[in-house]
PDB file as gemmi writes it, atoms N, CA and C in Angstrom:
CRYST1    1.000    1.000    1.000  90.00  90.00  90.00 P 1                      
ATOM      1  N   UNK A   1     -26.068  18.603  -8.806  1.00  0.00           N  
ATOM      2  CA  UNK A   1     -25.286  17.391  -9.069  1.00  0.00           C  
ATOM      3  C   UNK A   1     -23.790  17.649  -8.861  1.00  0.00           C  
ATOM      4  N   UNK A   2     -23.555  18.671  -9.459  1.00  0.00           N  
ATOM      5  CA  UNK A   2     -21.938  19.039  -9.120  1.00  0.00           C  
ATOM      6  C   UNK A   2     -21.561  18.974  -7.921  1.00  0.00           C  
ATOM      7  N   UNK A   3     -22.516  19.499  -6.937  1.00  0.00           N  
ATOM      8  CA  UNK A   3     -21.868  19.639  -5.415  1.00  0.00           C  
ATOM      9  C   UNK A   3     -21.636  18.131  -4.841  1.00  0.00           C  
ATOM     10  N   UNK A   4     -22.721  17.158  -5.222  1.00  0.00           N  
ATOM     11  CA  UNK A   4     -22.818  15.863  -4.528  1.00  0.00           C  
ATOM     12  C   UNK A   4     -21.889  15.440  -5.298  1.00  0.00           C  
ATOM     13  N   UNK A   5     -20.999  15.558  -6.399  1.00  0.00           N  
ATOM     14  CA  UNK A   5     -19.454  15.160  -7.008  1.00  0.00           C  
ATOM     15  C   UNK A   5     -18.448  15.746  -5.966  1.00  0.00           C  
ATOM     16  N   UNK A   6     -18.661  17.153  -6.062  1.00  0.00           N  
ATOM     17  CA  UNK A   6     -17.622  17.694  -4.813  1.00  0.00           C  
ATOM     18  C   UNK A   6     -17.025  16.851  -3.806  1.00  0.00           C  
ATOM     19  N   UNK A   7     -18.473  16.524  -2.896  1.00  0.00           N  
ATOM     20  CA  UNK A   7     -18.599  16.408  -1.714  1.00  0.00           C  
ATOM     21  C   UNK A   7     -17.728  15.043  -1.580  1.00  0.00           C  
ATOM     22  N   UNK A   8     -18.267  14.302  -2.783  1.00  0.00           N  
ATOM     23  CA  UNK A   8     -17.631  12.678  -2.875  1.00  0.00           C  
ATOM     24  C   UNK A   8     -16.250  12.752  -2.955  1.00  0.00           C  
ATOM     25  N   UNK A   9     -15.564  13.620  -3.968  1.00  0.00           N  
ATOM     26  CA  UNK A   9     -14.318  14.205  -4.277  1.00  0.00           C  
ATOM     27  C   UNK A   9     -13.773  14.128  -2.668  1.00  0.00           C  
ATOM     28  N   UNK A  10     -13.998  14.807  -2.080  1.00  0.00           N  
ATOM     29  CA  UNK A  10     -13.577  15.398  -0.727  1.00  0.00           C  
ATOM     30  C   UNK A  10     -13.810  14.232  -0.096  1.00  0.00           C  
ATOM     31  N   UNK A  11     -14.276  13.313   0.168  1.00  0.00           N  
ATOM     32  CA  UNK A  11     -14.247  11.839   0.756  1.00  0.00           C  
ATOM     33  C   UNK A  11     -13.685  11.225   0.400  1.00  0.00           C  
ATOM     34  N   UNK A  12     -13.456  11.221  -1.297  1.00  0.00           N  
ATOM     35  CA  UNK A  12     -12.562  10.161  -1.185  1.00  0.00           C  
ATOM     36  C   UNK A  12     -10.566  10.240  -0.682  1.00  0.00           C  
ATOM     37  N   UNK A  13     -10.834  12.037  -0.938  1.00  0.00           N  
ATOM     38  CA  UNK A  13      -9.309  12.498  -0.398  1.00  0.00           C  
ATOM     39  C   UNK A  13      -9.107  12.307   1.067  1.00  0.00           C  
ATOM     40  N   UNK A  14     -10.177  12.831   1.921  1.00  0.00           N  
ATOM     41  CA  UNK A  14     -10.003  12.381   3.124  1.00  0.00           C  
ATOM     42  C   UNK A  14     -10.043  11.219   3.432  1.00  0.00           C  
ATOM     43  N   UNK A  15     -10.459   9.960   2.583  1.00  0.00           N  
ATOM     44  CA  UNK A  15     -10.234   8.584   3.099  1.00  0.00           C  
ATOM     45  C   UNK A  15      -8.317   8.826   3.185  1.00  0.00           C  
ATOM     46  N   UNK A  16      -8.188   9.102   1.935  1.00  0.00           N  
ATOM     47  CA  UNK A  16      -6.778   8.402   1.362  1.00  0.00           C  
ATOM     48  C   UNK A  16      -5.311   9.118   2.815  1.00  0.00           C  
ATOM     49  N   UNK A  17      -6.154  10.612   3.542  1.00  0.00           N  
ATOM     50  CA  UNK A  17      -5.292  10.932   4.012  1.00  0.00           C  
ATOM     51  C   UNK A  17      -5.171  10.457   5.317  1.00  0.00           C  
ATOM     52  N   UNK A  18      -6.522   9.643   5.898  1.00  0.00           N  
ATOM     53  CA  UNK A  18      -6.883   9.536   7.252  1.00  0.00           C  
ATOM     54  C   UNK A  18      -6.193   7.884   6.746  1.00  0.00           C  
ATOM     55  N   UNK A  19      -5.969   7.305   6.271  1.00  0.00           N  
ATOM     56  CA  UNK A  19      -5.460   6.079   5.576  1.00  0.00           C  
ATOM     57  C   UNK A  19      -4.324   5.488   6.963  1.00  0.00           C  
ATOM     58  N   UNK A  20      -3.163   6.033   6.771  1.00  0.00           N  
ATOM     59  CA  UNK A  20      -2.198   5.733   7.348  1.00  0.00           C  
ATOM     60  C   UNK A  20      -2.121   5.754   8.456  1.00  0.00           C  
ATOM     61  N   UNK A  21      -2.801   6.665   9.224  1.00  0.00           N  
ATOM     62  CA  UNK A  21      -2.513   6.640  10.850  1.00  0.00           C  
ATOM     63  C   UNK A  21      -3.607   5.309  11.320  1.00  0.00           C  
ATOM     64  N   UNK A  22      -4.426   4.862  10.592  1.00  0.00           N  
ATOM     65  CA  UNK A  22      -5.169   4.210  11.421  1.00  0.00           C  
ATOM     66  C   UNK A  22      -4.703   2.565  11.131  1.00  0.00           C  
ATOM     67  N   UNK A  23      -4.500   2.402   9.804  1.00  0.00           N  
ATOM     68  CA  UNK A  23      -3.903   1.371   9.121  1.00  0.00           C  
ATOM     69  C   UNK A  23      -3.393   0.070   9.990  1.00  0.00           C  
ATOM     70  N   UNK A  24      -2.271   0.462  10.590  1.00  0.00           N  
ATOM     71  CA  UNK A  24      -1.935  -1.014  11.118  1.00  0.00           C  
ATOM     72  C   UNK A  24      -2.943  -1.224  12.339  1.00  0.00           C  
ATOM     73  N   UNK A  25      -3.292  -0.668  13.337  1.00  0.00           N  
ATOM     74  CA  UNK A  25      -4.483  -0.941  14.409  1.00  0.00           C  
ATOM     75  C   UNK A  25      -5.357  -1.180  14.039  1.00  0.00           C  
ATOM     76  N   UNK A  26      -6.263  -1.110  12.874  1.00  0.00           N  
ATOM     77  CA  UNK A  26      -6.990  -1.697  12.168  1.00  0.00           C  
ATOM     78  C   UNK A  26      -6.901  -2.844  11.792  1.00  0.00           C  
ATOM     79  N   UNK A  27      -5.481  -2.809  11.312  1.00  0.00           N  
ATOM     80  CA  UNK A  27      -5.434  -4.282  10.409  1.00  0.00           C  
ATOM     81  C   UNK A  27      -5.334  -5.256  11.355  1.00  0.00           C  
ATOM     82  N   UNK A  28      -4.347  -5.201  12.266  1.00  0.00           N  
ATOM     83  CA  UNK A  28      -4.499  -5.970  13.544  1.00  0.00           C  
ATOM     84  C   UNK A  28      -5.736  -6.420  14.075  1.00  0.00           C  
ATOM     85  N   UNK A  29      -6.449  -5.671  14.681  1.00  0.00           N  
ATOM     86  CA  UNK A  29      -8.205  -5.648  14.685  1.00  0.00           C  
ATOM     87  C   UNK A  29      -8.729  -6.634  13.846  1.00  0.00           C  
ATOM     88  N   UNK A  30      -8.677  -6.352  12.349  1.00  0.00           N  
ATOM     89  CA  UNK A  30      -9.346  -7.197  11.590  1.00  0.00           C  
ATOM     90  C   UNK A  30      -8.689  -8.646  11.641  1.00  0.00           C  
ATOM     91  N   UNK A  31      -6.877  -8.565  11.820  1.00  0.00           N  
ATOM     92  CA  UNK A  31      -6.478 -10.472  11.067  1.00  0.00           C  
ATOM     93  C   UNK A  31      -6.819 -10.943  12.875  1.00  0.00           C  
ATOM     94  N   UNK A  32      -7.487 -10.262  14.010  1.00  0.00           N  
ATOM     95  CA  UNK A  32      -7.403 -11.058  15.352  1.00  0.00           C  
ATOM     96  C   UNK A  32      -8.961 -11.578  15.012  1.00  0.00           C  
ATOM     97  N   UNK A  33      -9.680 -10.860  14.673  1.00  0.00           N  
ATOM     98  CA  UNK A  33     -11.228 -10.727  14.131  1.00  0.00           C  
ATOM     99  C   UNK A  33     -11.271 -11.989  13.181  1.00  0.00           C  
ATOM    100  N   UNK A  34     -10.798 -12.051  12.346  1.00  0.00           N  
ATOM    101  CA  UNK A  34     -10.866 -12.945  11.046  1.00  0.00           C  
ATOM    102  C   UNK A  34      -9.967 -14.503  11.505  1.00  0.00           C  
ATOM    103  N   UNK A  35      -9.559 -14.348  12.302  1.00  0.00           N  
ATOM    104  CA  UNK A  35      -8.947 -15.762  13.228  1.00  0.00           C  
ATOM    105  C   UNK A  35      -9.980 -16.172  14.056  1.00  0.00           C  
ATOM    106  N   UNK A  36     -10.286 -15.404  14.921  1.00  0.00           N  
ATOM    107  CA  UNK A  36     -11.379 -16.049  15.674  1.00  0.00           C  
ATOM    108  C   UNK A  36     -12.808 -16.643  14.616  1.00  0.00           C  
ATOM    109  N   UNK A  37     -13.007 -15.404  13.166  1.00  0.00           N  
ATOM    110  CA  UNK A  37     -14.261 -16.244  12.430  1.00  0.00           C  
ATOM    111  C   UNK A  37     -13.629 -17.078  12.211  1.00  0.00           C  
ATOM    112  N   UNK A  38     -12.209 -17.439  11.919  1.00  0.00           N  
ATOM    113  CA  UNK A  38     -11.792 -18.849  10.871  1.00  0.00           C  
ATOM    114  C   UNK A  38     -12.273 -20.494  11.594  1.00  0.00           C  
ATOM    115  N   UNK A  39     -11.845 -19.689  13.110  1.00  0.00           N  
ATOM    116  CA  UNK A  39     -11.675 -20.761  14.116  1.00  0.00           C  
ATOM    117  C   UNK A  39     -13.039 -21.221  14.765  1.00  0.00           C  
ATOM    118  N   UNK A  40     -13.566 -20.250  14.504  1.00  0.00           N  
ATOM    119  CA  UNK A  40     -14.983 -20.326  14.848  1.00  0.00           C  
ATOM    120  C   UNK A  40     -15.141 -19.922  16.391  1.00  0.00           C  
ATOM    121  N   UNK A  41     -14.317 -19.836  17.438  1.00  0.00           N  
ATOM    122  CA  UNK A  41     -14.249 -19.563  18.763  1.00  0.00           C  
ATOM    123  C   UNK A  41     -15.201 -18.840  18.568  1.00  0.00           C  
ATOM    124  N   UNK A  42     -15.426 -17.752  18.611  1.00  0.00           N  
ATOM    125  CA  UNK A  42     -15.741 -16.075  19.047  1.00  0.00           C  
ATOM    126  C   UNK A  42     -17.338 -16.822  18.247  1.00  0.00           C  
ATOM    127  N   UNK A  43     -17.984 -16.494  20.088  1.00  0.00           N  
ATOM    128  CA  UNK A  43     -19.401 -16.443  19.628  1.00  0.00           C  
ATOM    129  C   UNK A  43     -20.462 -15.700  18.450  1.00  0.00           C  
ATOM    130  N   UNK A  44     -21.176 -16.676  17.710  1.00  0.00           N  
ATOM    131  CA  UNK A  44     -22.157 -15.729  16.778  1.00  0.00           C  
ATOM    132  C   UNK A  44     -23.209 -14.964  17.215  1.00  0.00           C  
ATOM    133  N   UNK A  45     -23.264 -14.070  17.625  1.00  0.00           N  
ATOM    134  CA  UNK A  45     -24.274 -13.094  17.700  1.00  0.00           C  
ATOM    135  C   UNK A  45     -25.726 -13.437  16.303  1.00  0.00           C  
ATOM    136  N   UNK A  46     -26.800 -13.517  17.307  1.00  0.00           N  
ATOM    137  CA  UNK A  46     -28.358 -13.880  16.712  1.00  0.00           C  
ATOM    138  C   UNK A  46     -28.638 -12.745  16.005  1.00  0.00           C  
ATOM    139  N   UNK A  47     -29.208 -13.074  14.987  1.00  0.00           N  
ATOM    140  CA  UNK A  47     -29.568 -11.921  14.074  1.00  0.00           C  
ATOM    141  C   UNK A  47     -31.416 -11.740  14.482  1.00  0.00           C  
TER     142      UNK A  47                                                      
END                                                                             
């Protein structure tokens, strides 16, 4: 059990450090993403 705490430990630090470089290209990504769902343009893919 301790190790699978570790391991999580260590994920959640590497989220926090990999954080910043990806941050704004992401976010961009997501508010162009989240305009097209608002707008509805951008075709729905069939489940």
């Amino acid at each position: 059990m301790v190790g699978l705490e570790s391991s999580m430990d260590l994920a959640e630090s590497a989220k926090k450090v990999k954080k910043p470089d990806v941050a704004d290209a992401e976010r961009e990504r997501q508010k162009k993403f989240y305009e097209q769902l608002r707008s509805r343009s951008a075709p729905v893919p069939e489940a």
